[in-house]
The first five atom37 places (N, CA, C, CB, O) and aatype in JSON, in Angstrom:
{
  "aatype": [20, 20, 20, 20, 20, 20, 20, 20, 20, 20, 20, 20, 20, 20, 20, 20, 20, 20, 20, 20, 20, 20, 20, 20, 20, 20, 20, 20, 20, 20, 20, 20, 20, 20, 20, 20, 20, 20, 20, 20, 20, 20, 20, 20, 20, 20, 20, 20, 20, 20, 20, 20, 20, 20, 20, 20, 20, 20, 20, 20, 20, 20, 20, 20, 20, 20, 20, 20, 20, 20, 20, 20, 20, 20, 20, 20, 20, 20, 20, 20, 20, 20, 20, 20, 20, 20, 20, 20, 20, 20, 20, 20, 20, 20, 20, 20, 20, 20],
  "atom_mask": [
    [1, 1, 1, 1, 1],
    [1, 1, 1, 1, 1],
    [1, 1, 1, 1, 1],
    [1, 1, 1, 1, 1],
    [1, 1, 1, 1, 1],
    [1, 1, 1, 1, 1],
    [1, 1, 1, 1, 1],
    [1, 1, 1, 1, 1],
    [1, 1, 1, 1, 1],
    [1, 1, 1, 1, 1],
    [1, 1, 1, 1, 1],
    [1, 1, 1, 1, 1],
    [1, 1, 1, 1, 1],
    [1, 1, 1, 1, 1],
    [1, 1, 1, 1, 1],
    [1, 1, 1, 1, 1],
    [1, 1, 1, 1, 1],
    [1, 1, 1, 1, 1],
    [1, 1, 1, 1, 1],
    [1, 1, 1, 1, 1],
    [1, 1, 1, 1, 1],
    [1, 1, 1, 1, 1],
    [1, 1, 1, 1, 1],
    [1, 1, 1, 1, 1],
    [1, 1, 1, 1, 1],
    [1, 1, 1, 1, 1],
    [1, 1, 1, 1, 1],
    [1, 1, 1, 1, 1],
    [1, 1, 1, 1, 1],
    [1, 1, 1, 1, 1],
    [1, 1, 1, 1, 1],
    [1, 1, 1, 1, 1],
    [1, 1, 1, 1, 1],
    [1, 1, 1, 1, 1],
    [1, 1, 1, 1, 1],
    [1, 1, 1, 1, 1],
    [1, 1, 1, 1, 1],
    [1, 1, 1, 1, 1],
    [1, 1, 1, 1, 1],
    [1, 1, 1, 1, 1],
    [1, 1, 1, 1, 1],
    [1, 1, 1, 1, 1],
    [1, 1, 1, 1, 1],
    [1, 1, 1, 1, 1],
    [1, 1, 1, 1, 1],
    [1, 1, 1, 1, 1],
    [1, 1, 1, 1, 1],
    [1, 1, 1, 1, 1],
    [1, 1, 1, 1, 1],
    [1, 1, 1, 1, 1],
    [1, 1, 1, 1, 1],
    [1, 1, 1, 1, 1],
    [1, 1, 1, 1, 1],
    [1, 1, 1, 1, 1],
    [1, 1, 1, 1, 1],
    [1, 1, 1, 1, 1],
    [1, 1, 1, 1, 1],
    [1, 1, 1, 1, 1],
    [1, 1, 1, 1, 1],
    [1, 1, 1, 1, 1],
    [1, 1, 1, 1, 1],
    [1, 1, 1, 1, 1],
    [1, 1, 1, 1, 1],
    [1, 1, 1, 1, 1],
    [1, 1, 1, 1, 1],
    [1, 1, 1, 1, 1],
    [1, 1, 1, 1, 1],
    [1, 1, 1, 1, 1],
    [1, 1, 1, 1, 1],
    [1, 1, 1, 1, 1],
    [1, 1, 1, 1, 1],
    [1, 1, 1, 1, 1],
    [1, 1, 1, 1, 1],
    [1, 1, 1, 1, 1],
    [1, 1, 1, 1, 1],
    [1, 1, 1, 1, 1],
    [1, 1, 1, 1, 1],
    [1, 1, 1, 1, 1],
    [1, 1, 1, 1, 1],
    [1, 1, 1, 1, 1],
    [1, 1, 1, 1, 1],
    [1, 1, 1, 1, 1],
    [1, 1, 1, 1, 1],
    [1, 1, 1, 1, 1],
    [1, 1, 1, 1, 1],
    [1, 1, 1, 1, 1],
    [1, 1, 1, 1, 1],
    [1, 1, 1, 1, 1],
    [1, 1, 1, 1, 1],
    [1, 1, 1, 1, 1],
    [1, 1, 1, 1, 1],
    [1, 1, 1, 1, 1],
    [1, 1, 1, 1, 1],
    [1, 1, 1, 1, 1],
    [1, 1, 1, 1, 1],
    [1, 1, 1, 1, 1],
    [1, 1, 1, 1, 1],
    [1, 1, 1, 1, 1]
  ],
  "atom_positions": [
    [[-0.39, -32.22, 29.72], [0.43, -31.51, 30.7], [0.52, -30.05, 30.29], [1.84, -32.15, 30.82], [0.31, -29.65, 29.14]],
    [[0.83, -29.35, 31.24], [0.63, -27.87, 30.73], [2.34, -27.51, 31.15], [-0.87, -26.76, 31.74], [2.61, -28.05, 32.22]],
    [[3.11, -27.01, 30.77], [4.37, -27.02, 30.74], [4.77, -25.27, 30.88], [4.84, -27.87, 29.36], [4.16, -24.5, 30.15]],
    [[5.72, -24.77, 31.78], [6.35, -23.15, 31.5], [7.29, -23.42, 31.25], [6.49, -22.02, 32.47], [7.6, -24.59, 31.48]],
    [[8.4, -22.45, 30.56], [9.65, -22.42, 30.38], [9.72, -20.89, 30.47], [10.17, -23.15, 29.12], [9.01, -19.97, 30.06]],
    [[11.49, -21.07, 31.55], [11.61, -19.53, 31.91], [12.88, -19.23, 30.41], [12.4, -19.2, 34.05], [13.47, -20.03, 29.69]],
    [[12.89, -17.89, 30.45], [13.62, -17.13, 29.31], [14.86, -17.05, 29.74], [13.13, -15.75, 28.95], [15.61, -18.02, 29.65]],
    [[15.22, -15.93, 30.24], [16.75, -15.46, 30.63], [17.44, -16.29, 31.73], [16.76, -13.93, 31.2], [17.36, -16.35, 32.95]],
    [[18.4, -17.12, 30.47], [19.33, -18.12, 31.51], [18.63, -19.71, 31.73], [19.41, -17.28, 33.26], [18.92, -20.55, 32.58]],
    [[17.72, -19.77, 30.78], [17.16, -21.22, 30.74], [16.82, -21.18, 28.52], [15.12, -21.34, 32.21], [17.51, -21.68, 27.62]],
    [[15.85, -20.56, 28.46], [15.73, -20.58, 27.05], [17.29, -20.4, 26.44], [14.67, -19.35, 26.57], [18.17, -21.07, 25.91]],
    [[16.99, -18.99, 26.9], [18.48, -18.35, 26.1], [19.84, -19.23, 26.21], [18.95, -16.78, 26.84], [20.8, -18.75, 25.62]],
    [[19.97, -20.02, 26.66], [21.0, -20.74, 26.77], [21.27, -21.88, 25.68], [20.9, -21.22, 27.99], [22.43, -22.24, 25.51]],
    [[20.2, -22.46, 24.92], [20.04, -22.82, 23.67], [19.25, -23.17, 23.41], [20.57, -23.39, 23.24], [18.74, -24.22, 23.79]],
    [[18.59, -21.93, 22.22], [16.96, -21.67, 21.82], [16.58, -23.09, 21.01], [16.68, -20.07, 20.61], [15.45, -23.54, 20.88]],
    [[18.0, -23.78, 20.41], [17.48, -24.88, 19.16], [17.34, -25.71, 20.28], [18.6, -25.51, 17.69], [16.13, -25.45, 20.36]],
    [[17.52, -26.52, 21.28], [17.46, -27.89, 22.16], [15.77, -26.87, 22.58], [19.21, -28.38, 23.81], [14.86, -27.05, 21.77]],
    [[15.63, -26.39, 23.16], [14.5, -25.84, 23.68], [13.37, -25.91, 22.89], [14.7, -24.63, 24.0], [12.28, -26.28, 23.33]],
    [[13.7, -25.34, 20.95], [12.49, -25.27, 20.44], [12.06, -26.5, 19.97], [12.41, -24.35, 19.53], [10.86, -26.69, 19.77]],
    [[13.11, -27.6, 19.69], [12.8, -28.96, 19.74], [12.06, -29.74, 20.37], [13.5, -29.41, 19.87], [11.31, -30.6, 19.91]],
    [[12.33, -29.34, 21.95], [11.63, -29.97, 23.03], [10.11, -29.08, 23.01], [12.6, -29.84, 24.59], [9.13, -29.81, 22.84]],
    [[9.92, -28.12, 23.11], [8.21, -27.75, 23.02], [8.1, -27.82, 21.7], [7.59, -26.19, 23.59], [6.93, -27.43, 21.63]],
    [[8.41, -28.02, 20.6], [7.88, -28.79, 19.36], [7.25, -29.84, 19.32], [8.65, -29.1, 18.64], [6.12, -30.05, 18.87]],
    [[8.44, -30.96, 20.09], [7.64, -32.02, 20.55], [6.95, -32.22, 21.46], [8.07, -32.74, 20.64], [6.47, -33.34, 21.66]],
    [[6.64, -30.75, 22.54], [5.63, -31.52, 23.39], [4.69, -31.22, 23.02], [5.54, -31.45, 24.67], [3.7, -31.89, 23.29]],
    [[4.6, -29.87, 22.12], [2.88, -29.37, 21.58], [2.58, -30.36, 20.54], [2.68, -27.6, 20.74], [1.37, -30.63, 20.52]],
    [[3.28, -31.01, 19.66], [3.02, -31.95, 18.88], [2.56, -33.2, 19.88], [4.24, -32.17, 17.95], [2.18, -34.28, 19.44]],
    [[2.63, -32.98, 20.87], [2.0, -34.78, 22.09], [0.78, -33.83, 22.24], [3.15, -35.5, 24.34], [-0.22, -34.4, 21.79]],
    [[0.6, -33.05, 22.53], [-0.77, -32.11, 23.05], [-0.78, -31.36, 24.18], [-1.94, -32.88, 23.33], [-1.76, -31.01, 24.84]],
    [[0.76, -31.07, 24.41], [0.83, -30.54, 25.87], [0.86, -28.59, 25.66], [2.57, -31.33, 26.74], [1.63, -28.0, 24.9]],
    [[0.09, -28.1, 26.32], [0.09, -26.78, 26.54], [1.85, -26.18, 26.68], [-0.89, -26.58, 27.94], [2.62, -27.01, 27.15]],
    [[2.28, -25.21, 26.4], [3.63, -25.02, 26.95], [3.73, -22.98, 26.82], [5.0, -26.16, 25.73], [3.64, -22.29, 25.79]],
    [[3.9, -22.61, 27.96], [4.15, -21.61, 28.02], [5.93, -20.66, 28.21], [3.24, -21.6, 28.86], [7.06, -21.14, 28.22]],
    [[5.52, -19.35, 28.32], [6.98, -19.12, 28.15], [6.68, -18.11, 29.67], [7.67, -18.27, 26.31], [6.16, -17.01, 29.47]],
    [[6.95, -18.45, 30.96], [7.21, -17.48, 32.26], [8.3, -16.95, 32.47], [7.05, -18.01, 33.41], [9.35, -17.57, 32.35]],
    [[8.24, -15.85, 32.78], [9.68, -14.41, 33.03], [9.23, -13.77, 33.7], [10.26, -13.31, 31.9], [8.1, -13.29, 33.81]],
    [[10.37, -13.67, 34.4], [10.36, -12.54, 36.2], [10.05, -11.28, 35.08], [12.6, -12.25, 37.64], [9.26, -10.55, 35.68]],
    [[10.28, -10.72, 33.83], [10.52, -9.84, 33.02], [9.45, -8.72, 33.21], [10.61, -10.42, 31.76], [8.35, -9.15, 33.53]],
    [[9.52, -7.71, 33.1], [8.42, -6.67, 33.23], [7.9, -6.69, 31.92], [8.86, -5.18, 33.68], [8.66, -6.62, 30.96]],
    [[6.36, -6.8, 31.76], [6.1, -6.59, 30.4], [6.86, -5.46, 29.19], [4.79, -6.31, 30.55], [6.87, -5.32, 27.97]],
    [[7.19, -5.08, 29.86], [7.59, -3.88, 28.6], [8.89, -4.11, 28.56], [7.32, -2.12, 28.87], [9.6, -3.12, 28.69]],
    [[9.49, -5.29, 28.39], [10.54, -6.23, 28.18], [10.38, -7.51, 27.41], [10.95, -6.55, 29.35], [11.25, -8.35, 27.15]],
    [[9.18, -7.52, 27.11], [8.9, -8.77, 26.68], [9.01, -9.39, 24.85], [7.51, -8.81, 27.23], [8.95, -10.45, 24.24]],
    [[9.22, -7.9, 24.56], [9.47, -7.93, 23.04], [10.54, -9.37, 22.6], [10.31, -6.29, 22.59], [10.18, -10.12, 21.69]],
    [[11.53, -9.56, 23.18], [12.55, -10.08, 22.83], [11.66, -11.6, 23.01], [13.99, -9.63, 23.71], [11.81, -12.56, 22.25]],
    [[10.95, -11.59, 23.87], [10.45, -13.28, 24.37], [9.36, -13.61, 22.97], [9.27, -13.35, 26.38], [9.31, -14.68, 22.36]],
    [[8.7, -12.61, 22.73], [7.74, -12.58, 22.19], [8.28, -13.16, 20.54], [7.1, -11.16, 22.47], [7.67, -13.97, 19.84]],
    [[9.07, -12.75, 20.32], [10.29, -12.24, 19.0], [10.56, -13.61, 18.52], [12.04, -11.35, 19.55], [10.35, -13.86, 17.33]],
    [[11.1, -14.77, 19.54], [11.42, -15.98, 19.98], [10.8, -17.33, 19.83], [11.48, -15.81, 20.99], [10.37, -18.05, 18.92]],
    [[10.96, -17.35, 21.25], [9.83, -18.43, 21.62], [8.53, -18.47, 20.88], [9.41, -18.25, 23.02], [8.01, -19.12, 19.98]],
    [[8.22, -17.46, 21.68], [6.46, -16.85, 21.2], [6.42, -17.09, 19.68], [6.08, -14.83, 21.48], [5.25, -17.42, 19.46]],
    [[6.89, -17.1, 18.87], [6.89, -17.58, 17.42], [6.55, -18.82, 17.14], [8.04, -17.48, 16.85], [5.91, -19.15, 16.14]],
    [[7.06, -19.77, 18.26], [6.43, -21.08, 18.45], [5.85, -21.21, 19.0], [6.79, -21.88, 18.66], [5.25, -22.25, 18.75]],
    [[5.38, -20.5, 20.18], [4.26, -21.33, 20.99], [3.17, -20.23, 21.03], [4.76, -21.91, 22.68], [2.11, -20.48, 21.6]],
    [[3.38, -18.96, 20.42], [2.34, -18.21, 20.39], [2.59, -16.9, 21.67], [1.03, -19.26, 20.59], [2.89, -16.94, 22.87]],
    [[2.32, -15.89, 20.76], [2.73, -14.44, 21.58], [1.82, -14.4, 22.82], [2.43, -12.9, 20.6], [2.04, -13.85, 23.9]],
    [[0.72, -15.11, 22.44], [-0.22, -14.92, 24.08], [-0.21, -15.65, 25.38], [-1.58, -15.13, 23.91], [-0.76, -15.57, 26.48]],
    [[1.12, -16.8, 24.39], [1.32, -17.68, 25.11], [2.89, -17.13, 26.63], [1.6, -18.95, 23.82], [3.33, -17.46, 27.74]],
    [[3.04, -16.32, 25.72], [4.32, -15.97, 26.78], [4.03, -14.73, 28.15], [5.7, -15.25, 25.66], [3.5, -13.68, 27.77]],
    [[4.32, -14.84, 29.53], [3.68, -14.09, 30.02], [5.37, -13.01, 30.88], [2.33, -15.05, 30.98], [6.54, -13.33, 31.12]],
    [[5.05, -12.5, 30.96], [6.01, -11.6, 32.21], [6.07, -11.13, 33.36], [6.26, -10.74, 32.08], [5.65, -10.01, 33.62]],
    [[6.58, -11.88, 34.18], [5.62, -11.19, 36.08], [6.17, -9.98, 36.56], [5.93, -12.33, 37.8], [5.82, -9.5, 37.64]],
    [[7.13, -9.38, 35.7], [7.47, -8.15, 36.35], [8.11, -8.58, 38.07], [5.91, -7.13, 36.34], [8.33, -7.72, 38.93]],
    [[8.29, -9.79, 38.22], [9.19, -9.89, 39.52], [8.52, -10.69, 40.27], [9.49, -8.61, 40.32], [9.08, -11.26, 41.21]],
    [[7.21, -10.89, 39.99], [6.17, -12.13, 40.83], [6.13, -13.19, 41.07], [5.25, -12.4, 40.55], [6.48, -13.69, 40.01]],
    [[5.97, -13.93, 41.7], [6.2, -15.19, 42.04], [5.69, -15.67, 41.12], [5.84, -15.67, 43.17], [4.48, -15.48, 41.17]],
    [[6.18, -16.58, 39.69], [5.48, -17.27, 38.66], [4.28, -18.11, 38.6], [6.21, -17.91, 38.23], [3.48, -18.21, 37.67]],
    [[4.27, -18.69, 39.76], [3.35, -20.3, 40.19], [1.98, -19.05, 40.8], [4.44, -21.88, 42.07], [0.85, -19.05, 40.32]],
    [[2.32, -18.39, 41.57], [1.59, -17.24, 41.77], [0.96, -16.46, 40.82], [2.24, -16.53, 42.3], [-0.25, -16.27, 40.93]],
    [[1.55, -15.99, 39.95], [1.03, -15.08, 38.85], [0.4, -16.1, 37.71], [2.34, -14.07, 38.2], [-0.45, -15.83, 36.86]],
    [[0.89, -17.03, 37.89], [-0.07, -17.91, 36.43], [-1.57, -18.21, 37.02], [0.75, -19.86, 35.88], [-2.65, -18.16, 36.42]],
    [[-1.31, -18.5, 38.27], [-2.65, -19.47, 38.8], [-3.86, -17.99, 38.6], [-2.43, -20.3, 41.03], [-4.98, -18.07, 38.1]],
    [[-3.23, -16.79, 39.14], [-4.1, -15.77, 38.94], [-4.12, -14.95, 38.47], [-4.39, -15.39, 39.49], [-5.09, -14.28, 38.83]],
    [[-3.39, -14.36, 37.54], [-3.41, -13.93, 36.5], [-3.62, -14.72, 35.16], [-2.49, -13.37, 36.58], [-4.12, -14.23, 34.15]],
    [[-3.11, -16.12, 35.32], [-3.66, -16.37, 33.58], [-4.48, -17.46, 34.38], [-2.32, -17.01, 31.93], [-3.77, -18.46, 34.55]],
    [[-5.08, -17.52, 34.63], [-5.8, -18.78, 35.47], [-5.01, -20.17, 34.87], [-7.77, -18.89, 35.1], [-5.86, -20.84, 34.29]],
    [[-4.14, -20.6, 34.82], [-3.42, -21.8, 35.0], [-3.16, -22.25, 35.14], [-3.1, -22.19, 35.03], [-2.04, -22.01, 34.69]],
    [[-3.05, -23.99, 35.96], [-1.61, -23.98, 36.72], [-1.01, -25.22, 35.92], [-1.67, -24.25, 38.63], [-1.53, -26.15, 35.32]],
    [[0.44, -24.79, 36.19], [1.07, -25.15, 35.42], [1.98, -26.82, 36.33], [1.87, -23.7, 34.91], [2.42, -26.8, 37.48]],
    [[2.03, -28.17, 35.29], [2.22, -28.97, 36.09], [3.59, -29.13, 36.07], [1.5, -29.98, 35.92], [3.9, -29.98, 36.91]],
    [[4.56, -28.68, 35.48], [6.1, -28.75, 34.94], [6.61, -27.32, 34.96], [6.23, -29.38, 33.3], [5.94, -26.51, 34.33]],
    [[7.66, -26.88, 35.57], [8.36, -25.6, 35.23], [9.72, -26.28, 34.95], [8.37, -24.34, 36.49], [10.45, -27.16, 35.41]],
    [[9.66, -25.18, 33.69], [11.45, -25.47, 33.63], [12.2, -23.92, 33.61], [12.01, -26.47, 31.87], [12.08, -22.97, 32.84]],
    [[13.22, -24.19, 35.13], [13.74, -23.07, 35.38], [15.3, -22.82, 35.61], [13.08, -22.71, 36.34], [15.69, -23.89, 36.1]],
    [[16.12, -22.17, 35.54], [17.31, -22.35, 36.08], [17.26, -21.91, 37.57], [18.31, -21.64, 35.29], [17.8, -22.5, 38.51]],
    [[16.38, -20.57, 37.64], [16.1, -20.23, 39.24], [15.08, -21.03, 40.17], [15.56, -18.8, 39.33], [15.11, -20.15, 41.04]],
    [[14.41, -21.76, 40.59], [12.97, -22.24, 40.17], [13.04, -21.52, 41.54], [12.32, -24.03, 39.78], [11.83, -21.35, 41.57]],
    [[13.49, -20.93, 42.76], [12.95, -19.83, 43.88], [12.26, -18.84, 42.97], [14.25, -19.0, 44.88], [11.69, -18.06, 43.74]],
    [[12.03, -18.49, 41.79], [11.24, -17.62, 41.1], [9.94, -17.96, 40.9], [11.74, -17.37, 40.02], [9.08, -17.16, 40.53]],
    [[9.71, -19.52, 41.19], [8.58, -20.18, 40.99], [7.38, -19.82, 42.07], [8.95, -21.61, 40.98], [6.23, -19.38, 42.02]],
    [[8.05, -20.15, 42.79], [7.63, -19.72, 44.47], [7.82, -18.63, 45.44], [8.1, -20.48, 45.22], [8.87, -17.99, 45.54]],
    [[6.5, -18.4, 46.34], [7.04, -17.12, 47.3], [8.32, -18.13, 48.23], [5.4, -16.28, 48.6], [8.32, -19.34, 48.46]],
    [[8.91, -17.53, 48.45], [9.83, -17.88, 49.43], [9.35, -17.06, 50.53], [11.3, -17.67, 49.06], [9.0, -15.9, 50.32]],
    [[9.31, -17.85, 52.29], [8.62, -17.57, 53.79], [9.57, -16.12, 53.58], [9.02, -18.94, 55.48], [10.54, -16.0, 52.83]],
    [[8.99, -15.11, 54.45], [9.51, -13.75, 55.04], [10.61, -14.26, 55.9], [8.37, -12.83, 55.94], [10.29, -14.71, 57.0]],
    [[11.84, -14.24, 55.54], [12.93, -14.99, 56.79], [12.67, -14.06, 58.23], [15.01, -14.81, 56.24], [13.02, -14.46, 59.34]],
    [[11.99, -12.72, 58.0], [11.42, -11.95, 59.5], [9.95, -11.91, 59.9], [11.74, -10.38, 59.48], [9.46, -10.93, 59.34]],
    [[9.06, -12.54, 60.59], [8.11, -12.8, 59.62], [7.28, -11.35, 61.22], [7.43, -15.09, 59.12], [6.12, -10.92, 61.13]]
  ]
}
């Protein structure tokens, strides 16, 4: 399984239950990334973190992009699990004017 986890307001809320759980899933063999609305040049703090466990290249930042969007084409990925507190960050949401 290839797994994301968002940062601000899902990680950060408690880094030890979190680094447990992608401990154990990279220890099963599952890919696990770290996705953030975050602008790269914000990313220090993720990187600092997480990224210590799952690897700095592993963490990405959309700068505001639709995540499910920005992984598939920007990191060519797709990811089968998000874990989000927002998960409308996951997805474009329709133009309510279209």
């Amino acid at each position: 399984m290839i797994l994301a986890i968002d940062f601000d307001e899902t990680y950060t809320r408690d880094p030890q239950l979190w680094d447990g759980f992608v401990s154990a899933a990279m220890a099963k063999g599952h890919r696990t990334f770290c996705v953030s609305a975050r602008h790269e040049r914000q990313m220090g703090e993720v990187r600092d973190t997480i990224g210590r466990l799952i690897g700095v290249e592993a963490c990405f930042g959309t700068g505001g992009a639709p995540k499910r969007r920005f992984m598939a084409e920007i990191a060519d990925t797709h990811v089968d699990v998000w874990i989000d507190d927002a998960p409308e960050s996951v997805v474009e949401l329709p133009d309510p004017d279209p």
